[in-house]
VEXVOKOL-542904 format. One record per residue (C-alpha): x, y, z; residue in three letters. Coordinates in steps of 0.25 Angstrom, whole numbers, plus 2048, in hexadecimal, padded with zeros to 3 digits. Layout:
N
XYZALA...
***
This chain:
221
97EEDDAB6UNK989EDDAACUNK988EE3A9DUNK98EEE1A90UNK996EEDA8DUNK98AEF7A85UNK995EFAA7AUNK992EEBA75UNK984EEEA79UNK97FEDFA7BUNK977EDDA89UNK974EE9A91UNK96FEE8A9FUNK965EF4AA4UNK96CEF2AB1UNK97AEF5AAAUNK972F02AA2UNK96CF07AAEUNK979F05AB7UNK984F07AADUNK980F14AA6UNK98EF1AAA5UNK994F0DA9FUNK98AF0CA98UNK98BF1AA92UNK999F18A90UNK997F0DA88UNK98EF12A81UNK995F1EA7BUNK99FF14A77UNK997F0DA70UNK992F18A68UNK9A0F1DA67UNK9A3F11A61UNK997F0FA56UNK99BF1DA54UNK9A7F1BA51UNK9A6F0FA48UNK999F15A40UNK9A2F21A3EUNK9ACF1AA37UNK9A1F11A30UNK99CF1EA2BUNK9AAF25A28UNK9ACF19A1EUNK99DF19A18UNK99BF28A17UNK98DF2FA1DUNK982F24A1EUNK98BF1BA17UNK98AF21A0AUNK999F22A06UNK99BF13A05UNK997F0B9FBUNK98EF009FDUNK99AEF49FAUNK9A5EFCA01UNK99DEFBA0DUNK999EEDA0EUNK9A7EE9A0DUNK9A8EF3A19UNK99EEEBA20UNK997EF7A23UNK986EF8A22UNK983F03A1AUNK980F0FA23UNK975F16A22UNK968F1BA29UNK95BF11A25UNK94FF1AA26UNK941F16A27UNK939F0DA31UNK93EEFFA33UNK938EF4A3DUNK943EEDA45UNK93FEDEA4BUNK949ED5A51UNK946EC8A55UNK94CEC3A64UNK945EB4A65UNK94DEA8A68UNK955EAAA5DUNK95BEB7A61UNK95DEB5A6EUNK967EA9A6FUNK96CEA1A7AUNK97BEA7A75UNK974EB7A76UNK96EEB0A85UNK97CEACA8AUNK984EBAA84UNK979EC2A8DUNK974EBBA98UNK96FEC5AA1UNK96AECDA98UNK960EBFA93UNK95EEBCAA1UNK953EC5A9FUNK949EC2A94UNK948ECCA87UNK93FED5A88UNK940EE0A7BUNK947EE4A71UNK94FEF3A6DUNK954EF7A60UNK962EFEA62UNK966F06A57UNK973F12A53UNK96BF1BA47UNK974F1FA3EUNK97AF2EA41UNK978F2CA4FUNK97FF2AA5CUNK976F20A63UNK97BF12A62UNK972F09A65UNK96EF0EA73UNK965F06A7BUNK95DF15A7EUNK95CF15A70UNK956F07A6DUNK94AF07A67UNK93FEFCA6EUNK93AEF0A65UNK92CEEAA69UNK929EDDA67UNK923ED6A5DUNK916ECDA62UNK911EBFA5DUNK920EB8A5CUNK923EAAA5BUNK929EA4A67UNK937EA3A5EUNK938EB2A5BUNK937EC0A64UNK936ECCA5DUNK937EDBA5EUNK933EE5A53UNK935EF5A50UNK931EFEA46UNK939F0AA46UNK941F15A3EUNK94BF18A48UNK955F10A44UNK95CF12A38UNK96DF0AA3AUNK972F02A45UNK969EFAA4CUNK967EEEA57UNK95EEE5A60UNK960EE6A6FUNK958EDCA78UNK951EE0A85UNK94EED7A90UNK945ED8A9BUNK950EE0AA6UNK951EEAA9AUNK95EEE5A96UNK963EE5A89UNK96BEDDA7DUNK96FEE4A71UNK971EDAA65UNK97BEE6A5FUNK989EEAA63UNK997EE5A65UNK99CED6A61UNK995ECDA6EUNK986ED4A6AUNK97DECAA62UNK97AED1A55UNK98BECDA52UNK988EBFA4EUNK97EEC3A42UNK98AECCA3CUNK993EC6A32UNK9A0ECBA2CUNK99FECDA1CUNK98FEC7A1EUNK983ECEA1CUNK97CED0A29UNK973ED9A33UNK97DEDFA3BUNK988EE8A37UNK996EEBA3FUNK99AEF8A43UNK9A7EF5A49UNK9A5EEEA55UNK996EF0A55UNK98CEE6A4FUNK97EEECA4CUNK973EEBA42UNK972EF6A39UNK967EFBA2FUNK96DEFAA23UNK971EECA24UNK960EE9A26UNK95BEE1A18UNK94DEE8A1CUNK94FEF4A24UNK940EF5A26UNK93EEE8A2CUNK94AEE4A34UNK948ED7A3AUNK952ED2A42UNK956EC6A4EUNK95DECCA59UNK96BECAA57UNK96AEC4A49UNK969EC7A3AUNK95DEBDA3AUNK950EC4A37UNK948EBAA43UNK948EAEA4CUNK946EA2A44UNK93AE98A48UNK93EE8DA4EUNK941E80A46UNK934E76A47UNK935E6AA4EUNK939E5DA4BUNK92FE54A44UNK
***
């Protein structure tokens, strides 16, 4: 099976995991390299935990305020129909060819050196009793406290990280100079704690700033 490159992250095959290992590890030192590298500078500018800089000084940076959010927080994100579009279908083809099956919660903590690794991702569980128009996943939890993302997982135990370079699905709810969910750290899109407007409930479509799938509209008269 072919794979995207994991330093984009994007879909993951557990053929290309199992088989691949060394690239794989490769490219995931690089990958950390590289947040490394890029929240290094972010906090060379800020100062420790981002208190050096002053609040308008850093959103003319473009840069979240950085800072560990403690406490327990429930993540849900939504993947019915609305997040999971016939454009997302036709970028990942093989990874859709198998049905989803769950949901993981990447995440970087802040003073760490684990970026988002799938080892690391903690399992959501469904939430029952949905209308046919949404799907989703919930989790309560106090582990994570920065950076933080979605990842699908289909039945062959593939997965899809909504997070990562500029062809991942979380990039088209980022705006330049607009108030949003997501937050770029150089040439990385995540979502990030302190950009949540609740960080005790985060509520969240998959790939999106939208909070859930719509209803669909009623029918004509």
């Amino acid at each position: 099976r072919t794979m995207r490159a994991p330093t984009e992250y994007g879909a993951v095959t557990r053929d290309a995991v199992e088989e691949e290992r060394p690239l794989i590890g490769g490219a995931r030192a690089r990958v950390r390299k590289s947040h490394a590298s890029a929240f290094g500078a972010l906090l060379a500018v800020t100062g420790l935990a981002g208190l050096a800089m002053r609040r308008g000084a850093r959103a003319r940076a473009g840069i979240a305020p950085v800072y560990a959010v403690e406490g327990s927080s429930t993540f849900t994100v939504d993947v019915g129909p609305c997040a999971i579009t016939s454009d997302l279908r036709a970028k990942n083809p093989e990874f859709f060819s198998s049905g989803v099956a769950g949901v993981r919660l990447a995440r970087h903590n802040l003073k760490t050196d684990s970026f988002f690794e799938w080892e690391d991702a903690l399992v959501m569980d469904e939430v029952p009793n949905q209308p046919a128009y949404r799907r989703k996943f919930s989790l309560t939890t106090n582990e994570v406290n920065f950076e933080y993302g979605f990842v699908l997982v289909n039945r062959r135990g593939d997965y899809l990280y909504e997070i990562g370079e500029h062809s991942s699905p979380i990039v088209s709810a980022w705006k330049v100079g607009e108030s949003t969910c997501v937050q770029k750290y150089g040439d990385y899109f995540n979502r990030v704690r302190t950009l949540d407007a609740n960080p005790s409930e985060v509520n969240f479509v998959f790939g999106s700033c939208e909070s859930e799938c719509p209803p669909p509209p009623p029918p004509p008269p």
